[in-house]
N, C-alpha and C positions, 0 to 999 in steps of 0.2 A: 509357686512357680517363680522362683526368683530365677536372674542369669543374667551374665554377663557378656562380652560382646564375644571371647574366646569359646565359654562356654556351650552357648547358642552354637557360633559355628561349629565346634566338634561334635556336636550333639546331633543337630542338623546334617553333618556332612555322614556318619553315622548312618542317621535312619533312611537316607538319599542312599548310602550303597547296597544297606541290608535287603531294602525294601522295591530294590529295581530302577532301573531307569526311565525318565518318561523327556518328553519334549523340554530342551532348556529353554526358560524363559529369557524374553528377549532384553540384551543389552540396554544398559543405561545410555542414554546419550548427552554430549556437553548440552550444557541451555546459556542464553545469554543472558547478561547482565536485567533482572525484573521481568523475566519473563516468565510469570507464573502461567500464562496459557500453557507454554510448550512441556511447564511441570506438572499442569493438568493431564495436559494429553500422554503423556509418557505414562504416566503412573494409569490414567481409566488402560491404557493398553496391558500395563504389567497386572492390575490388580484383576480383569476379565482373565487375561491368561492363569495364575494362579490359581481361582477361583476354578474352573474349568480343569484345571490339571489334577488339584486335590478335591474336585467335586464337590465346592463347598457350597452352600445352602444362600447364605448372605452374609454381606459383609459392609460397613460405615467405616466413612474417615474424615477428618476433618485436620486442614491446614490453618497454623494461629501466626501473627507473626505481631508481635507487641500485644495491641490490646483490638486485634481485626480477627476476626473467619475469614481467610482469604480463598479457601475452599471447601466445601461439604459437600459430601455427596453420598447414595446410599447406590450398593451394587447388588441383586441377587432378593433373594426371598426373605422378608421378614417371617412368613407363615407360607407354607410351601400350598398345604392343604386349601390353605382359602386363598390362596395366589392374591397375598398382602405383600406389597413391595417392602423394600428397605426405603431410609433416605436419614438426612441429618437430624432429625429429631426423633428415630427409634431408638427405644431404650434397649439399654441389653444388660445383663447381668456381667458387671465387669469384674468378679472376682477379686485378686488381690489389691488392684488399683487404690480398692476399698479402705488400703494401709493409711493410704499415703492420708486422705479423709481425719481416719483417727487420728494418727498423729501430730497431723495439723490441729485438732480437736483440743488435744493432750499441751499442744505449746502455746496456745492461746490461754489455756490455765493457767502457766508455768508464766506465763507475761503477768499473769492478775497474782501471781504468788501464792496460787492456793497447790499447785504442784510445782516438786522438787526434782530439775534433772537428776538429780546425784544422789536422794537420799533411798535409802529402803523401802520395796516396794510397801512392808509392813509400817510403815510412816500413816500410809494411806489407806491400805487395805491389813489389819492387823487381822485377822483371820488367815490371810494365804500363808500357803506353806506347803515346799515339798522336800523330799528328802534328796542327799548326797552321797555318794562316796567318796568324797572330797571334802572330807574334814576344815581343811583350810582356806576355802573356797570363801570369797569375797560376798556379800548379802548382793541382791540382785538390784539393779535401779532401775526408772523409767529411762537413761540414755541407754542401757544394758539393750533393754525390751526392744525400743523404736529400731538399734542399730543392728538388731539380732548377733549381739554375743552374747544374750543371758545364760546359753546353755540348757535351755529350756527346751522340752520336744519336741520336733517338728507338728504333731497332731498328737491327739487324740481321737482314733479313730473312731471307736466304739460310739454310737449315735451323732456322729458328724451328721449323716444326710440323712434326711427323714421324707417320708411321704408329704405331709405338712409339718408346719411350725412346730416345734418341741414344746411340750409343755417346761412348764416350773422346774420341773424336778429334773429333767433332762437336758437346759438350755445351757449358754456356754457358762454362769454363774456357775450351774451346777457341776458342772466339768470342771471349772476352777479349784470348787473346794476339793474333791475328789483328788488332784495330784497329792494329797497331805500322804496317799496310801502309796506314791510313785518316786521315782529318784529321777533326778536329771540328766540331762544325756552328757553333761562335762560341766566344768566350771564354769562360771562368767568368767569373760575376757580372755580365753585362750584361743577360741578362733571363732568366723565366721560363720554361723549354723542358722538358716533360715528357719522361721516359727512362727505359724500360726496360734500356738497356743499365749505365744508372749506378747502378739498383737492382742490377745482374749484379755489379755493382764492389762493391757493401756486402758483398755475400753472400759472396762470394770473402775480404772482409776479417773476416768473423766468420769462414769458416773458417780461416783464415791466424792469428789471435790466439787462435780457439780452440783449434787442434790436432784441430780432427772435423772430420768431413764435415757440411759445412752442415745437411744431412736430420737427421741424427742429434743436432746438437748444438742444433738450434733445437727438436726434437721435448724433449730431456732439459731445456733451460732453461726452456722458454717454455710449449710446447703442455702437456704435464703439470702441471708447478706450478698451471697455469691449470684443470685439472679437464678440459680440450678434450678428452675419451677419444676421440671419433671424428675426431679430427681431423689430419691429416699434411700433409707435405707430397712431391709425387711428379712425375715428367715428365710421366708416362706417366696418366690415369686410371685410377681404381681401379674392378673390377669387380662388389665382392657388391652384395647386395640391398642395402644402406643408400644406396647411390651413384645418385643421377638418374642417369637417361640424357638427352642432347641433343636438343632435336626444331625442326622448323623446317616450319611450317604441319602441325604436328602428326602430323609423321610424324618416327618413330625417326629420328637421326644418326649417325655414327661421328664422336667428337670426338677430333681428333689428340695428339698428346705435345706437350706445350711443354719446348722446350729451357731457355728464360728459370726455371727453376725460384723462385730466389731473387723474382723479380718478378712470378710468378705461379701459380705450383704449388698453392697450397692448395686443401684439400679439406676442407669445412670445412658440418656446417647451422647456422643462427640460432640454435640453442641454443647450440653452443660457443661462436659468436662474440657470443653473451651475455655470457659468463665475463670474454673480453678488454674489453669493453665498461665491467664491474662493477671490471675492476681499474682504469681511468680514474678511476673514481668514489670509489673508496679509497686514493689518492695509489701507485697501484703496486703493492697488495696483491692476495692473493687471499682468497676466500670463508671460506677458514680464520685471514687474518689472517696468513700469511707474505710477508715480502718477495717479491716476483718482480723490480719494478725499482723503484731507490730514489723516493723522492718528487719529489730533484730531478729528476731526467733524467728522469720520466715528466712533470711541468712543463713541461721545456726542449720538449718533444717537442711541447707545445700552444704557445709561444711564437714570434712572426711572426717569420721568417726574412730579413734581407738589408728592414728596412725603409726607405723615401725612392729602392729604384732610382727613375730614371725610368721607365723602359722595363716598369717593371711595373703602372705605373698605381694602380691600387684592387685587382690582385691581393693577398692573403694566402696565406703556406704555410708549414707549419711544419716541421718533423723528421719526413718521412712524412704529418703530415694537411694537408690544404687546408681551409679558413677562409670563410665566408661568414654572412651573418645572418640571424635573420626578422625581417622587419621588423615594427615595432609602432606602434599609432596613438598620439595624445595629443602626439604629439614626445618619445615616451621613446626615442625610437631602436632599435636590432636588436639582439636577443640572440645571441652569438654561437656558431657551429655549425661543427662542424670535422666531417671527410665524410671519406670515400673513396670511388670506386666502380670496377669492373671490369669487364671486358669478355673473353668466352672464346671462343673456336670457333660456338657454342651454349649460351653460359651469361652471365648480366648479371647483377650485384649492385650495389647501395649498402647503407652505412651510414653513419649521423647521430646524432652527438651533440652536446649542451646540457651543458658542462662544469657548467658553473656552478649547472643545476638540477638535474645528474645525471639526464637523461633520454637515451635513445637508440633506435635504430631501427635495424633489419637487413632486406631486403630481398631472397631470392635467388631466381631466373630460372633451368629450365631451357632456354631459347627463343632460336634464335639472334634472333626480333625483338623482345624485349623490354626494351631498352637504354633506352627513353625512359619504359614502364610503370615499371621498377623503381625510376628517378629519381622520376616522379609520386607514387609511392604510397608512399616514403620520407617525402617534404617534407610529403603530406596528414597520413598520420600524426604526423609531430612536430609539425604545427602543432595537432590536436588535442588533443594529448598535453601539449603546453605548456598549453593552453586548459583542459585538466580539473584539473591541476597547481596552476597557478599563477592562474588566472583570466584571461591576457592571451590575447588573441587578435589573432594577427599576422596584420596589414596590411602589405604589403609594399608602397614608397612608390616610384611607378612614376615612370621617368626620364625620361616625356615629357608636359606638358600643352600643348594646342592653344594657340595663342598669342591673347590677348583682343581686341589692335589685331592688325589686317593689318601684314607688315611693308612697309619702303618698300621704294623701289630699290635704297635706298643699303645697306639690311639684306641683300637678298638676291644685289644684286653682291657683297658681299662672302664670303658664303656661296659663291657661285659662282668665284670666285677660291681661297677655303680647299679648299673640297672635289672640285670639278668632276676625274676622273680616274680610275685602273684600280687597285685593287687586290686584292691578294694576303690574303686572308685565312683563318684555320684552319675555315672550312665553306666554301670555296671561292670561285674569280674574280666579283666585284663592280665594276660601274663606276658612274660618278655621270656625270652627263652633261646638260648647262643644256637645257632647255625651255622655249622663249620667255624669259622674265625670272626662271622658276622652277629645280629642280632636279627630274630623276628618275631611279631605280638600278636598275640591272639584276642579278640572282641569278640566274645559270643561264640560261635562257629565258624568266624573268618579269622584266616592268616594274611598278617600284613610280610611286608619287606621293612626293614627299618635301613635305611638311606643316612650315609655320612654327611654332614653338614657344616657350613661354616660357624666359626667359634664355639664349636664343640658339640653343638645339636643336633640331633634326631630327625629325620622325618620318615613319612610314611610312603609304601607304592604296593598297590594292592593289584596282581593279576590273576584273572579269570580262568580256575582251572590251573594255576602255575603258570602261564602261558599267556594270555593275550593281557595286556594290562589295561586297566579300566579307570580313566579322568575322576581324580579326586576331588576336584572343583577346591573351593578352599580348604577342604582337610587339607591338600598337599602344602598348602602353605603355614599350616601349623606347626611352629618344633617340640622338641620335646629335650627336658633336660632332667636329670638324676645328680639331685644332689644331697647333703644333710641339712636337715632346718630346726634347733633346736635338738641337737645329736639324732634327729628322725629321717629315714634315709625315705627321701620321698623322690614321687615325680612331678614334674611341672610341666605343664603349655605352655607355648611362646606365641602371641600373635597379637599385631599391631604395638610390639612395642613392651607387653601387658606380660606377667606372669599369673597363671594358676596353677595353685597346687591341686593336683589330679589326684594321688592319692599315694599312702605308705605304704612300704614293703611289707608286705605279710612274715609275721615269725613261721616258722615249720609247721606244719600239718599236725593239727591234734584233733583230738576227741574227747568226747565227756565219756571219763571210764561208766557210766550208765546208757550209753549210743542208742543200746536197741527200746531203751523208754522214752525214746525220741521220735524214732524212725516212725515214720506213718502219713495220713491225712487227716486231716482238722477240719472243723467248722465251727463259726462263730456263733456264739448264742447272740442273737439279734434281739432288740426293743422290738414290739408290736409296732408295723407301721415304718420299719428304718428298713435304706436301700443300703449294702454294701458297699464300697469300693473293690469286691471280688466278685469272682467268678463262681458262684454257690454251688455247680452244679460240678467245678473241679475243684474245687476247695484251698485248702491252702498244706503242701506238700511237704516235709520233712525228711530231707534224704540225706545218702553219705555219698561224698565221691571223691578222689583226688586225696583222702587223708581229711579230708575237712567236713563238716556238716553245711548242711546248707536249707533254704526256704526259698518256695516259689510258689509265686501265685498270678493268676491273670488277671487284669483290669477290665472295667466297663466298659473300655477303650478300646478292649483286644493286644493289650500292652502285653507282652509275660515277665514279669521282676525275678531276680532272684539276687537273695542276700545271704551275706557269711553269718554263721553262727559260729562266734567264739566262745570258748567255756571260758565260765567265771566260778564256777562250783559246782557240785555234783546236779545241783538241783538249777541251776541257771547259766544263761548264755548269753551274751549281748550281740543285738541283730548290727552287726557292722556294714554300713552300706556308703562308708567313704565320707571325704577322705582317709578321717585317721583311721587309726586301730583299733583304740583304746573311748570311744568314746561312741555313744550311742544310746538305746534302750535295753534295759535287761529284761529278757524274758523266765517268767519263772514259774518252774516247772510244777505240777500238781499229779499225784500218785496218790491216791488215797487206796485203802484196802478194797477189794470185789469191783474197785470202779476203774474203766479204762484212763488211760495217760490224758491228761487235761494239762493247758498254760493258760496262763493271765498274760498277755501285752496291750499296747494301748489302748484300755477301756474295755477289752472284750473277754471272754474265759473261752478258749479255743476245745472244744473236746474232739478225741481220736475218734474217725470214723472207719477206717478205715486200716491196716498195715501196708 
């Protein structure tokens, strides 16, 4: 679950229209100069309201401001069933937060000299290996992995979540050696592609330099030094009283094992990830004033990664953290805030911090819906937190204003030339499409208006039925621009300042002249003991529409995905699911004689159940 401050919003403002309207949460209000009461009170008001609006179970937050707790507190149910409260020392399964851990892990090596940013990951792990279609594709490094450009795939799904613990042969080790039989989804270094599999690769390489087992030697380096006493890292969740339980519309869950350890395993409440917070803030130190990681490499760790690709627009990421800003009015521009956040079974965290003012924010979710509250109530808080601080209050400087003249023809043919088409992008299929002399986009089953804007932008105005039109909240301050990047005619967002690139034009409508060995319903052959990330009982869907092939399937979540299948050959297709085109997993097709249509994609062998 990685994202960004653009991203988040269109994402968010998205699943707010799709999904209906409910009571707006209430306004931020200025605070005075140190007044952390009145940003107490603001925020226990916004995070009950939230809480309440998406039904969430419980939820912990905690304010740092140097090397202080200046606020903890727990909202809602740790364990709904046994009416166990929350508070600042329940633990939660924080998912990806889990990076930042290893990585810090990995550059505490890199300071002793026993790992190399830069060198191959085969330096250290001479067994890994997987394969290319990019011949001339650069060897993969540890800044590759941390910064997620290796190009590496996002998952591997096939025995991700298990009932319990993976054994040996299934753990993320063994998932590792197993890419030797897979191709990567692009090159290193051509763009941005978030990966849990290349966090699997860091982890394998602290244990490989350390001589421990990952658990153990990140528990003896990191977690303790740090004062984290409740904090570990495990497959499987942990069961006393200190640990939420999962709920989801507020009833108990059973939250599976993650095999992904290194990428996701921690267990961890607001208070100890206070601790890692406070050593940010002391160039690498801890509370007592001992090294944990030297001052350079906890530096390097906030420094932009891989800056002027193209392909990555206005993204920033650094060594494990991602980069975004709050904007501020005057034209002093945005102060800068480096993030993580996570995503579990039933568990949603962020965290945010303000290097620079030494402020931060933690965020943790037992609820599998609260992935969009915990993002909300991080960003209010630190904008507050900044505000009582330092006296600024961030204005974030929106990337679309209504355009003053109407544009002419010649403006909006050409608009209809740049943009007019279908793409692929990371919240799914989108098309633009000319309306009389205008433009309008389609998301899913809603049609937008697309709105003239100043210096050449895009926006959006969505009405109800054609007719009544219905508050975008920040979508409508989002723009959008159609340009080439790297002769690739792409789209971008505009907002606070920030470019992303959303996603590429689709070439023309094809098929795999073999379609109908396509067409059907699948199901995965599952491990003894593993829970899916689908919906078993609708499976996973292969259909034609539009000229194009396509895939859909439902989440645990109740989510429904659908991704483009592009042919690569008669016998394989690559699941494009944005931005590019050209870059993804390939899945590859299996026909054996007397036996129905079978594929192999991420770890699993899909067979047809169905036509």
């Amino acid at each position: 679950m990685m994202k960004r401050l653009t991203a988040a919003s269109l994402s968010l403002g998205f699943a707010i229209l799709l999904t209906g309207c409910s009571s707006a949460p209430p306004n931020a209000l200025p605070v005075a100069r140190d007044d952390i009461d009145g940003v107490q009170s603001q925020m226990e008001s916004y995070i009950q309201h939230e809480m309440a609006r998406f039904k969430l179970a419980g939820l912990s937050i905690a304010l740092v401001d140097d090397q202080e707790i200046i606020w903890a507190r727990g909202f809602g149910w740790a364990d709904v069933e046994a009416r166990i409260q929350t508070g600042p020392d329940t633990r939660y399964r924080v998912g990806s937060i889990s990076k930042l851990f290893t990585d810090t892990a990995a550059m505490q090596l890199v300071a002793e000299g026993r790992l190399d940013l830069d060198a191959p990951v085969q330096n250290t792990l001479p067994w890994f290996s997987i394969g290319s279609a990019w011949h001339d594709a650069k060897p993969i490094t540890l800044r590759q992995l941390m910064s997620h450009h290796s190009g590496l795939p996002r998952d591997t799904a096939g025995g991700m979540w298990m009932r319990e613990a993976p054994s040996s042969q299934h753990d993320f080790h063994a998932m590792l050696r197993a890419l030797a039989e897979t191709q990567a989804d692009a090159p290193p270094e051509r763009i941005y592609s978030y990966s849990n599999v290349a966090i699997d690769v860091v982890g394998a390489m602290v244990e490989a330099a350390s001589g421990q087992p990952f658990e153990q030697h990140i528990q003896e380096s990191l977690l303790a030094p740090l004062g984290m006493q409740g904090a570990q890292f495990s497959a499987a969740m942990p069961t006393d009283d200190t640990m939420a339980r999962g709920h989801f519309r507020r009833k108990n869950q059973d939250e599976p094992a993650f095999r992904d350890v290194p990428a996701g395993g921690l267990n961890a409440s607001v208070t100890d990830l206070a601790r890692f917070l406070m050593m940010q803030f002391s160039g690498g130190r801890n509370r007592e004033g001992a090294v944990v990681l030297t001052a350079t490499q906890q530096a390097a760790m906030l420094q932009h990664q891989y800056p002027g690709l193209p392909l990555d627009a206005d993204m920033r990421v650094g060594l494990g953290w991602h980069f975004t800003t709050l904007g501020t009015d005057a034209g002093r521009g945005g102060d800068p805030v480096a993030y993580h956040a996570g995503g579990m079974w039933n568990f949603h965290s962020q965290m945010m911090i303000m290097p620079e003012q030494k402020l931060g924010v933690i965020v943790l979710s037992n609820d599998r819906a609260a992935r969009g509250v915990v993002d909300s109530v991080a960003r209010r808080a630190l904008d507050l937190l900044l505000e009582a601080r330092s006296g600024i209050r961030p204005t974030p400087e929106p990337g679309f204003a209504p355009a003053t003249q109407a544009w002419t023809d010649a403006q909006w043919q050409s608009a209809r030339t740049a943009c007019a088409g279908d793409y692929m992008t990371p919240f799914g299929f989108a098309s633009i499409k000319p309306k009389g002399l205008k433009l309008r986009a389609r998301y899913y089953d809603r049609w937008f208006e697309m709105r003239e804007g100043e210096m050449g932008r895009l926006g959006l105005r969505y009405r109800l039925a054609g007719i009544f039109p219905i508050e975008l909240g920040t979508l409508s301050e989002i723009g959008f621009e159609c340009t080439l990047i790297d002769g690739r005619p792409v789209l971008l967002s505009v907002f606070d300042g920030k470019r992303m690139l959303i996603g590429e034009k689709l070439p023309e409508p094809s098929l795999p002249t073999n379609v109908s060995n396509w067409i059907g319903r699948y199901k995965p052959r599952l491990l003894e003991g593993e829970s899916a990330d689908i919906d078993l009982d609708i499976g996973v869907r292969i259909f034609q529409a539009d000229g194009r092939l396509w895939v859909e399937y439902r989440t645990h979540s109740e989510e429904d995905v659908r991704m483009l299948l592009q042919p690569v050959s008669e016998t394989a297709v690559r699941v494009v699911s944005g931005p590019l085109t050209d870059t993804g997993s390939v899945v590859q097709l299996e026909n054996e004689k007397d036996e129905a249509s079978r594929f192999r994609f991420s770890g699993w062998i899909f067979d047809r159940v169905a036509e």
